[in-house]
C-alpha positions in Angstrom: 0.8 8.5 16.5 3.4 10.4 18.7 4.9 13.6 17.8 8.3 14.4 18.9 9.1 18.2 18.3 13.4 19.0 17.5 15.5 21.8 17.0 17.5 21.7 13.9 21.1 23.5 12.9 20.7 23.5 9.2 17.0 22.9 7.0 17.9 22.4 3.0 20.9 20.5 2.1 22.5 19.1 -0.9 20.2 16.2 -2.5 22.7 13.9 -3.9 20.5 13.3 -6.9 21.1 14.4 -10.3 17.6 15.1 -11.0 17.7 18.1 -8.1 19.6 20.1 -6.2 18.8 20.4 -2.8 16.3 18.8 -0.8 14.1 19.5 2.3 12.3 17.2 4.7 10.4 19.5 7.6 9.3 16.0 9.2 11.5 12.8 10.0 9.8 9.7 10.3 5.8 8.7 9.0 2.4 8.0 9.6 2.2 6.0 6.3 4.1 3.6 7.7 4.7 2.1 4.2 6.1 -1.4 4.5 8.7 -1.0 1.2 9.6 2.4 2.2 13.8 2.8 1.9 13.7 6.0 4.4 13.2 3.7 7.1 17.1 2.8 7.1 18.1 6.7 6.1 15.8 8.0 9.2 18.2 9.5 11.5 16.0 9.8 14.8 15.5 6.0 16.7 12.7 6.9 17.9 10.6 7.1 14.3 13.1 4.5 12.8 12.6 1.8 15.1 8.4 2.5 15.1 7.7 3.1 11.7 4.3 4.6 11.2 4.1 5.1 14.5 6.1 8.3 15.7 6.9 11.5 13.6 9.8 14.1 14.6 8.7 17.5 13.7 11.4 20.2 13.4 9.6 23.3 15.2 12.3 25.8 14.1 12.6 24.5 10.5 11.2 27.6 8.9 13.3 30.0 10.9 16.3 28.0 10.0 15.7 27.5 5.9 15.1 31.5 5.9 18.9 31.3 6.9 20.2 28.6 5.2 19.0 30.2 1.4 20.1 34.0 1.6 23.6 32.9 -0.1 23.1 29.7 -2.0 22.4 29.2 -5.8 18.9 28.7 -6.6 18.2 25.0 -8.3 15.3 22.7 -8.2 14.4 21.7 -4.0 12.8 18.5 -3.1 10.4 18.4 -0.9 10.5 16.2 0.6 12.9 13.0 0.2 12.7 11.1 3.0 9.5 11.2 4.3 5.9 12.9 3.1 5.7 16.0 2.9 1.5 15.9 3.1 1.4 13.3 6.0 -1.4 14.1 8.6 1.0 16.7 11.2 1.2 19.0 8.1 -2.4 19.6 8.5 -1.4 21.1 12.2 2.1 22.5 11.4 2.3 23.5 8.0 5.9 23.4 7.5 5.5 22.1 4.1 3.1 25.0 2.9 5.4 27.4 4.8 8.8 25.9 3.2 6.9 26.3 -0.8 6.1 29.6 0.1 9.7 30.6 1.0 11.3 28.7 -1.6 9.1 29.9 -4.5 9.4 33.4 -3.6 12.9 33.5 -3.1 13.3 32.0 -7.3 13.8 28.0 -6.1 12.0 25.8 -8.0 10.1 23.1 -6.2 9.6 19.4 -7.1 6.8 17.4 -4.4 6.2 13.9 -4.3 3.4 12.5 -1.8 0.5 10.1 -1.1 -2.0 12.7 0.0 -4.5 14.8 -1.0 -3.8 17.0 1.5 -1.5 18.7 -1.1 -4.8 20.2 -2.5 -5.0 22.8 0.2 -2.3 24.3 -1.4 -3.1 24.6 -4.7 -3.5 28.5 -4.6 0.4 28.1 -3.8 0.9 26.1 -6.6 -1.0 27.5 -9.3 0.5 31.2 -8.5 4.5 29.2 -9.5 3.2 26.5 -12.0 6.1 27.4 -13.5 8.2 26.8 -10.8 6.8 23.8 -9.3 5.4 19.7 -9.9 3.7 17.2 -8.1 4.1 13.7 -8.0 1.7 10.7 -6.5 3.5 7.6 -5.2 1.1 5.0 -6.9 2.1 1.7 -6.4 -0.8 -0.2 -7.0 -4.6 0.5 -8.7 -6.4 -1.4 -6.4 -6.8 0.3 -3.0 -7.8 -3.2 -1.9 -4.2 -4.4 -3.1 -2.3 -1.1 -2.1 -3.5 -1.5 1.8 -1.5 -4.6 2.2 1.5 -2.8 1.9 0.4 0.8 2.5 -1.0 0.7 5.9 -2.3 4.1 6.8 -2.4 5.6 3.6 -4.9 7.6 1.6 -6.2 4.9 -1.5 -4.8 5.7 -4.7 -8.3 6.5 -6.1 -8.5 9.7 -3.7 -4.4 10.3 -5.1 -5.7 9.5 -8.7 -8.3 12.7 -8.1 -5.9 14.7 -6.4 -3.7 14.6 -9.3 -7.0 14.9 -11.7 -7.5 18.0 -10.1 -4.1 19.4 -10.1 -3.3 18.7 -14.1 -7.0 20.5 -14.6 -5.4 23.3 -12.6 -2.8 23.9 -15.0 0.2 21.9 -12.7 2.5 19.8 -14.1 1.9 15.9 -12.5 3.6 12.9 -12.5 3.1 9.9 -10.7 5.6 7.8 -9.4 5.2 3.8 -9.8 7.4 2.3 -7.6 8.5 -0.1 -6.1 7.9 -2.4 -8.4 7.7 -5.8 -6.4 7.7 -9.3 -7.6 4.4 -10.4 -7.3 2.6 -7.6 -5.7 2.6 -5.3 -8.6 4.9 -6.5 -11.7 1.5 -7.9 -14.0 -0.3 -6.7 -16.7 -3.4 -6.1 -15.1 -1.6 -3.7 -12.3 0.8 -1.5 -15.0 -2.0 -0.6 -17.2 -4.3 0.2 -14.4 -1.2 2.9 -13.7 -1.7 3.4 -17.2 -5.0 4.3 -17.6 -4.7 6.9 -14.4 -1.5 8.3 -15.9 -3.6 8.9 -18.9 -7.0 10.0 -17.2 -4.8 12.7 -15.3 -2.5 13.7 -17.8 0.6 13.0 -15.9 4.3 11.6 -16.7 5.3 8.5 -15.4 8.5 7.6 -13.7 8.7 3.7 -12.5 11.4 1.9 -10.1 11.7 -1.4 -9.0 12.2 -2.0 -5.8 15.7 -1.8 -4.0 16.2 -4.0 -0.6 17.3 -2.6 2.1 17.3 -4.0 5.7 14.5 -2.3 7.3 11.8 -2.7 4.4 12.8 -6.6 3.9 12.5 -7.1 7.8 8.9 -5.5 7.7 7.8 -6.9 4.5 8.5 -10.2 5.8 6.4 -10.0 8.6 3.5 -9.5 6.3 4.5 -12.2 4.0 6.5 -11.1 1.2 9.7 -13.0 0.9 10.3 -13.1 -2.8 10.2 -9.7 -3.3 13.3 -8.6 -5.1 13.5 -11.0 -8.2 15.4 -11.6 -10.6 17.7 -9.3 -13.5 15.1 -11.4 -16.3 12.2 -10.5 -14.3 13.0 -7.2 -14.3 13.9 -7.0 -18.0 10.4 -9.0 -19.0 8.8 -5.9 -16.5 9.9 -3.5 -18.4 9.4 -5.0 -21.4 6.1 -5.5 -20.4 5.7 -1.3 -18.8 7.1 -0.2 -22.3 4.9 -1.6 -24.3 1.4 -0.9 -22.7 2.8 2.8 -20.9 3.7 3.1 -25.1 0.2 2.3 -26.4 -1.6 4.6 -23.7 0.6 7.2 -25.5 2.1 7.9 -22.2 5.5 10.1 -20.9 6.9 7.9 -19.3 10.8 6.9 -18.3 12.4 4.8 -15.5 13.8 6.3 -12.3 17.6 5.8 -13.6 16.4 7.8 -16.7 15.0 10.4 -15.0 17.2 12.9 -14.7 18.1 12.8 -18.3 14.5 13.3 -19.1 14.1 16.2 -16.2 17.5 17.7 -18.2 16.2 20.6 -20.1 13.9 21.6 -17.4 17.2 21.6 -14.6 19.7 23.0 -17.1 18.0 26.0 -18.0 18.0 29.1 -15.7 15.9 29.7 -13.2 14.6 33.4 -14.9 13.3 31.0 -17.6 10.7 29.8 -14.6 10.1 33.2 -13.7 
């Protein structure tokens, strides 16, 4: 991996999703190196864009600049982050993630995280002092980590995520994982959706599921490692989610799809933030 360090102007900005309202990314570019992954395309340095897993842009002023950028705007819900993970291996050097929670929470943000590592642990302190404030989410795409490798390079196997979020639920945090993208023939069968199931349900989380969205980048590199019929068909994805529905509703599950989300995150983003306090 090479590590490119940046200045930045401006840290949080406007998230553009309905489900949030601003988001934060300390890193651009990741070691994950996930073959699906859509931030390939919204990853604004060439450098990490055009070596995906490879190099990782850390912005070395970004906590200086986000204690600027949220003394005069309205406090909503931050992601963190949205276009890369937040938990990937530099954090464990620079710690802009744990430093970014710690300023948002104190300053009356609330904080939404979504990741593929158990790295997130080490801040569980953090966490547990804003439960209130704060939720993690675990990118699971498939139960098997022998499955998951194939498309998740250099990432941590969903059994060490499935304990991670174990361990966070038992700690009083609210969890969710997210089950996405859903890929013709990688991930879209019976066997795969209740194995989500039956971690959703071991770890007390909500689930939120997505099928997968082309974009340029993701199709060129899943290609190469020989998926071409990924995106299928608007009756495969209705039998899908037929087929989620039903065993996500027999598990007893929480469960919605990404497009529903924000109507399900609604009374947690339209009340005010003193209720979190």
């Amino acid at each position: 991996m090479r590590i490119i360090e940046i200045d930045v102007k401006h840290a949080i900005h406007d998230s553009g999703l309905p489900e949030m309202g601003y988001s934060v990314n300390p890193y651009l570019g990741c070691f994950h190196g996930c073959l699906y992954c859509f931030a390939i395309d919204f990853t604004a340095i060439r450098e990490a864009r055009e070596n995906w897993g490879e190099v990782v842009v850390v912005k070395r002023n970004f906590i200086d600049v986000l204690t600027k950028d949220i003394r005069n705007i309205q406090r909503k819900t931050v992601g963190v982050s949205t276009i890369t993970d937040p938990y990937q291996p530099v954090e464990a050097k620079y710690r802009l993630t744990r430093k970014s929670l710690e300023l948002l929470l104190s300053n009356g943000f609330r904080v939404t995280l979504q990741s593929k590592s158990p790295l997130v642990l080490r801040d569980i302190d953090l966490l547990m002092r804003y439960s209130n404030k704060a939720d993690v989410g675990f990118t699971i795409t498939h139960p098997d980590p022998g499955k998951a490798i194939l498309l998740e390079t250099q990432t941590p196997s969903p059994l060490m995520r499935a304990q991670a979020l174990r361990m966070l639920s038992q700690s009083g945090i609210r969890t969710w994982i997210y089950f996405g993208p859903i890929i013709q023939g990688f991930n879209d069968g019976t066997k795969e959706i209740e194995g989500i199931a039956q971690i959703a349900a071991d770890t007390g989380s909500r689930v939120i599921y997505d099928f997968y969205n082309p974009y340029t980048s993701s199709l060129k590199l899943l290609s190469s490692a020989g998926f071409h019929d990924v995106i299928g068909s608007r009756q495969w994805r209705e039998r899908v989610k037929t087929e989620i529905e039903r065993i996500f509703s027999l598990y007893g599950l929480d469960f919605n799809s990404q497009s529903e989300d924000y109507v399900a995150e609604s009374k947690l983003i339209n009340r005010t933030l003193e209720d979190f306090s």
